[in-house]
N, C-alpha and C positions, 0 to 999 in steps of 0.2 A: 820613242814612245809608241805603241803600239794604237789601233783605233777606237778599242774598246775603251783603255783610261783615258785618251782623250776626251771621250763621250762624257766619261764617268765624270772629268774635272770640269768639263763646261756645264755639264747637269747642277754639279757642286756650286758652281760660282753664282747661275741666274737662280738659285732656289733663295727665297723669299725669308731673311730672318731666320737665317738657319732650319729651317723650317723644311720635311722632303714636299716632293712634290706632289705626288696621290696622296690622298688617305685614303683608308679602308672603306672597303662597304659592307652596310649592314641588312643583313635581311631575316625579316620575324615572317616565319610560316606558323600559325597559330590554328589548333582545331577548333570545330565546334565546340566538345565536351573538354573543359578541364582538364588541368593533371600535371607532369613535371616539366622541365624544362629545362633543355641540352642545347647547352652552347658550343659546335664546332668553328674551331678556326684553323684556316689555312694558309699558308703561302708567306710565312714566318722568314722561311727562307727559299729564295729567289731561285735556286737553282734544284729544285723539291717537287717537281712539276706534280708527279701524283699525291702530292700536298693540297694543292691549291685546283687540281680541274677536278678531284671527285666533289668539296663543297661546290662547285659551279652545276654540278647536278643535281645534287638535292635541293638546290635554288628553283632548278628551272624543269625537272620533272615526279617532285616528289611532293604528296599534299597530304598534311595533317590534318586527322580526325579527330585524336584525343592526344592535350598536352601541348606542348611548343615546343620549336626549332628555330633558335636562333643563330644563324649562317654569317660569319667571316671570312667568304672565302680568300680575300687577298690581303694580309696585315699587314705584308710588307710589299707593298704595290707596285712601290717604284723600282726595286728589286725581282719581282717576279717577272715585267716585261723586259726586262733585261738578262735572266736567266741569270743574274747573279746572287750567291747566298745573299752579301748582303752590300751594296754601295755603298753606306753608311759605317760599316763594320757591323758585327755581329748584334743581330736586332735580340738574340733569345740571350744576350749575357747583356741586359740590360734592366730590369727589373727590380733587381735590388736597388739601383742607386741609377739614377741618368742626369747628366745635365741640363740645363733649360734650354746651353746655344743651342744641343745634339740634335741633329735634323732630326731623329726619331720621339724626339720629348713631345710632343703633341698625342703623336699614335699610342706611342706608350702609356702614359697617361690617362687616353681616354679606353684603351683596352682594357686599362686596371679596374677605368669604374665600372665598365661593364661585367669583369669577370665579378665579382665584389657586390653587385647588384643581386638584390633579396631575392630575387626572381628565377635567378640560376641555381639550378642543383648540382649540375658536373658539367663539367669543362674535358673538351675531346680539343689536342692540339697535336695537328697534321703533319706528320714529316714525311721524306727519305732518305734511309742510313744509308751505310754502307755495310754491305757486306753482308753476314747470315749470321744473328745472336746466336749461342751454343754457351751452353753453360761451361764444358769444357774444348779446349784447345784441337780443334782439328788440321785446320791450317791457317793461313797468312785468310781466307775468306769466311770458314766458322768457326770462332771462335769469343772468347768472353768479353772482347772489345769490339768487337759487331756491335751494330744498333740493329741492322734491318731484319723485318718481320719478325717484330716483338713490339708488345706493349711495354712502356718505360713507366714505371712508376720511381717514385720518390722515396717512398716509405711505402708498410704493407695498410696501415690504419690510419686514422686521422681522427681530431677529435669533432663530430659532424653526428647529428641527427640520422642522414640520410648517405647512402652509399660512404659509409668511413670506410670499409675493409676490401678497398682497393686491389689490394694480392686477390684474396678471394674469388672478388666478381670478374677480375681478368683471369684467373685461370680459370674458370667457369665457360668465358668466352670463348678462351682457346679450343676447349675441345669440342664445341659446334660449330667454329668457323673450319677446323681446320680437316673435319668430315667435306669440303667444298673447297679446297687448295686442288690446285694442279698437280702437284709435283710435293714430294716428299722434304725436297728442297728448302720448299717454301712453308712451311711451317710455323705456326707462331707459337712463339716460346713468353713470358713474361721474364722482363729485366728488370729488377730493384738494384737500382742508384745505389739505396740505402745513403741521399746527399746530405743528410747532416752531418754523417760523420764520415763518408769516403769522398762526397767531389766538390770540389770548391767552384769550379765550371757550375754543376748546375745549381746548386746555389745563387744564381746569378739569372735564371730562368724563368720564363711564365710558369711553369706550371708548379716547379718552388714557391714562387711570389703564391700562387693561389693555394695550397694546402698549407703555408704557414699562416692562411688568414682564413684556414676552418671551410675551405672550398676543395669538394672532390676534383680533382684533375689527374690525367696523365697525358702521355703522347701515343700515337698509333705510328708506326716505324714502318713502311714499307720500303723492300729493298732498291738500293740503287744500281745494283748486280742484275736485276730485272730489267731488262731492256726494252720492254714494251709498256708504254705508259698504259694500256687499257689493260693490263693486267695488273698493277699497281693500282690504277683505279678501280678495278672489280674488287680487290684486296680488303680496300679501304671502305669502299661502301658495304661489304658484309659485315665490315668489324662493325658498321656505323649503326649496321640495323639490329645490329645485337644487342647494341649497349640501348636503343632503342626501346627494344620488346623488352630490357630488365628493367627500364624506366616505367611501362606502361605506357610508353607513344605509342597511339596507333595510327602508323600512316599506307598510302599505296600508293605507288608508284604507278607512269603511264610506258613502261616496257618489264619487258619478261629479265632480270639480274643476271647478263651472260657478256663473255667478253667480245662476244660479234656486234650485241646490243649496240654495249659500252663504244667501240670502235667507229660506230655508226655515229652519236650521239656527239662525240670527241671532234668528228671532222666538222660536225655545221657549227658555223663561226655563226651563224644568222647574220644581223644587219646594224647598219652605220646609218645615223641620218645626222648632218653637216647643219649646223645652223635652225635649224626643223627646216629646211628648202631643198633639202636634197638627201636622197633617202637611197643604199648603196647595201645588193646582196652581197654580204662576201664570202658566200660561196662562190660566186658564177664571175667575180671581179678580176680582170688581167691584173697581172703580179705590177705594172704601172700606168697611171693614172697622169697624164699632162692636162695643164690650163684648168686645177678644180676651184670655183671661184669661195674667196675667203674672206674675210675681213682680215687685218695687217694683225690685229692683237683680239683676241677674249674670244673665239671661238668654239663653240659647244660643238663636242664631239659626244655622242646619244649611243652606245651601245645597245641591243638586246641581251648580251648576252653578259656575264657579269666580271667577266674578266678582262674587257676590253677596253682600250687607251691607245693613244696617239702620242708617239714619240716626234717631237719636233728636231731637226736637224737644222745646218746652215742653210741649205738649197733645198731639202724638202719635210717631208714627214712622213710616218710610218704605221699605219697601221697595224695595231697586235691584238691577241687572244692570249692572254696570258705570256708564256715564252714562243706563240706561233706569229710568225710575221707572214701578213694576211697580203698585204699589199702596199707600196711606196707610190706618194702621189706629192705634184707640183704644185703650188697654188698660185693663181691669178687674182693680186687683192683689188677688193671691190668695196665700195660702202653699201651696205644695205639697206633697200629701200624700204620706207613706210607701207607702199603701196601692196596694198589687193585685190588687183584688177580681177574680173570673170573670165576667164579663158576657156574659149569654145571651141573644141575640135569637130571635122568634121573626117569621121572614119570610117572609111569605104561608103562613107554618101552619106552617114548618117551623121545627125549632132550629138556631140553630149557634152558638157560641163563638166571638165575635170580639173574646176579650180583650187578643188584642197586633195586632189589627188597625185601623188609621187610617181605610178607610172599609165602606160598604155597599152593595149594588147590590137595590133595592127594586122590583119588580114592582107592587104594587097596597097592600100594609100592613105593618108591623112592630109587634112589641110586645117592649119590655123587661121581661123576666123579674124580680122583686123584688126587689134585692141588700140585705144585712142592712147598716144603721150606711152607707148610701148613699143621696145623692139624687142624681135623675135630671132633666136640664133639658133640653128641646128647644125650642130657638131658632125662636119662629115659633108654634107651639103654646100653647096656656093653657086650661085648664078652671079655671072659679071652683071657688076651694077646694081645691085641692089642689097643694102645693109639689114635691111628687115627683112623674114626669110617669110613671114603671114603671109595668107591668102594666095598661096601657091601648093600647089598636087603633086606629094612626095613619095616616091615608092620607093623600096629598095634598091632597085638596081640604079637610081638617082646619088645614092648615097656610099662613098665611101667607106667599106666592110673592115679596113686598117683602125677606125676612129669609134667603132664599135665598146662602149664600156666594160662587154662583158666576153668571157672567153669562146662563147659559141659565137659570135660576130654579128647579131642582131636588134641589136638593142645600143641604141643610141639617144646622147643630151640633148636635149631641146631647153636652152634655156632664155629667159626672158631678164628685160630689164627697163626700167622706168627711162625718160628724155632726158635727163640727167645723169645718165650711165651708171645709174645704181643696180645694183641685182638682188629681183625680186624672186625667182626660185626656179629648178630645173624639174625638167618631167621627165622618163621616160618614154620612148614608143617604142616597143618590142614586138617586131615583126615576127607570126607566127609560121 
């Protein structure tokens, strides 16, 4: 048996009442002025990556002026950090009918009430196919069983107040998005299912379940033949803005829509903070992390960014960004103390209180000022004989550059803990 189903069956066994183990998250960008409201969801299936990282952008740098955007970017959570379609089995043939064990009856469920919600006008559901849709047979890549780089609709109308004529507004879309393609290749073509009477598969689908219940939806198909996720992603965020401006959202974005942008935006993982006591770039973090202190069970893991989770293993755990594995760290269990002591550093001569603050910016030495029923550790450092590390002048070249938490090798834990050997939070000092 290989390592991956082993993962997958012990995932299986500790999950809670059949129950997975993320759920989704929800995010409302809402303008000032009024208007419609587009519900995008991503990450349906696990192994879709430009499914699920272009909603992570519109979370985190796109702002609504007129109308709403309501953001899904991970539906299938526990399957997107695992890069698999789906550990559960196929989360988009479930819809029509799910059972209550199915670890996915929760998600399901509560995605239903949201698509189904008075409030939503169209529904955008995120994929990647395979291969290049073509209305006729070119080869084994374009051809009429293609998904990718095509919108999928179900039908061309629906019976619906507002956007019913689905064909329409998606060929409408095609021929301004696809003024902004790369390559001739990549073209978006519109695909009708036409599943009432040709696919039994999707029938079985969100976006089936939503136009049998008088909700516009379809799917945006970029290809899996594309190799590079920021172009998938730039793909996906023009479709996104088009269907957009046909809503009458008016938003702006805080970058210029190009795939060098996209590429840039893709790599910052931003930050981790542990418990709120320990706060972790993961950009600048070694690929491992020993002795990070935890409590044994119920540990809050604080993403910034919206794709991010901690895969627990036997001997350690994993930090991820969707399907990017950020970093693998050990933990050293702790109980947490109550205590909030004042902690006073004294940096390059001067004082300052950096009692609710996560790191430090060190010129040349620090010294920790004495806190009473407190000891002080710094990661890297050690004098024989003395277990409190306070009230001693530590410079760089004092400190082991090995033990450094981050990959330039200057920046190292300082962490504290009560006379009971509780642990009450770690700081940074990053030597400039």
């Amino acid at each position: 048996m290989n390592f991956i189903k082993k993962i997958t069956i012990f995932l299986l066994f500790i999950s809670t009442l059949n129950s997975s183990i993320l759920h989704y998250k929800k995010y409302e960008l809402t303008g000032k002025q009024k208007g419609n409201t587009l519900l995008v969801i991503g990450g349906i299936h696990g192994n879709e990556p430009g499914g699920y990282f272009a909603p992570s952008i519109l979370i985190l740098h796109y702002k609504i002026l007129k109308g709403n955007l309501i953001v899904v970017p991970n539906l299938n959570f526990d399957s997107d950090i695992r890069n698999q379609r789906g550990i559960y089995k196929d989360m988009n043939r479930k819809f029509a009918r799910i059972s209550k064990t199915d670890p996915d009856y929760k998600i399901v469920t509560d995605i239903k009430k949201l698509i189904l919600s008075k409030d939503v006008d169209l529904i955008l559901n995120l994929h990647d196919g395979h291969g290049f849709y073509r209305k006729k047979w070119e080869n084994v890549i374009f051809n009429p069983k293609a998904w990718g780089q095509a919108f999928i609709i179900d039908q061309k109308n629906i019976k619906t107040p507002k956007y019913f004529n689905l064909g329409e507004i998606c060929k409408n879309i095609t021929k301004k998005i696809n003024n902004d393609i790369f390559s001739k290749k990549h073209i978006f073509r519109v695909k009708n299912t036409k599943t009432k009477f040709h696919d039994e598969q999707m029938k079985l689908s969100l976006t089936y379940f939503a136009i049998t219940h008088n909700k516009p939806a379809l799917a945006i198909e970029t290809s899996k033949n594309i190799t590079k996720l920021r172009t998938k992603v730039y793909y996906q965020l023009l479709a996104i803005e088009e269907f957009m401006n046909i809503m009458g959202i008016k938003f702006k974005r805080d970058f210029e829509l190009n795939e060098n942008n996209i590429a840039r935006i893709l790599s910052d993982y931003k930050s981790l903070t542990i418990n709120k006591r320990f706060k972790i770039d993961l950009n600048r973090v070694k690929p491992f992390v020993n002795f990070v202190p935890l409590k044994r069970n119920g540990n809050k893991f604080t993403f910034t960014h919206p794709l991010g989770a901690v895969i627990k293993y036997k001997n350690f755990y994993q930090a991820m960004i969707g399907n990017k594995k950020i970093f693998k760290f050990k933990s050293e269990n702790f109980d947490l103390s109550p205590t909030k002591p004042n902690i006073i550093f004294l940096i390059d001569g001067k004082k300052r209180d950096v009692s609710n603050e996560y790191n430090v910016n060190i010129k040349n030495s620090f010294k920790i000022l004495p806190i009473k029923n407190v000891r002080v550790n710094v990661i890297g450092f050690s004098l024989i004989g003395y277990k409190d590390e306070s009230n001693i002048e530590i410079s760089l070249s004092k400190i082991q550059k090995k033990y450094s938490l981050y990959k330039d090798k200057n920046v190292f834990r300082i962490e504290f803990y009560d006379n009971k050997n509780r642990y009450i939070k770690t700081i940074l000092a990053e030597f400039q």
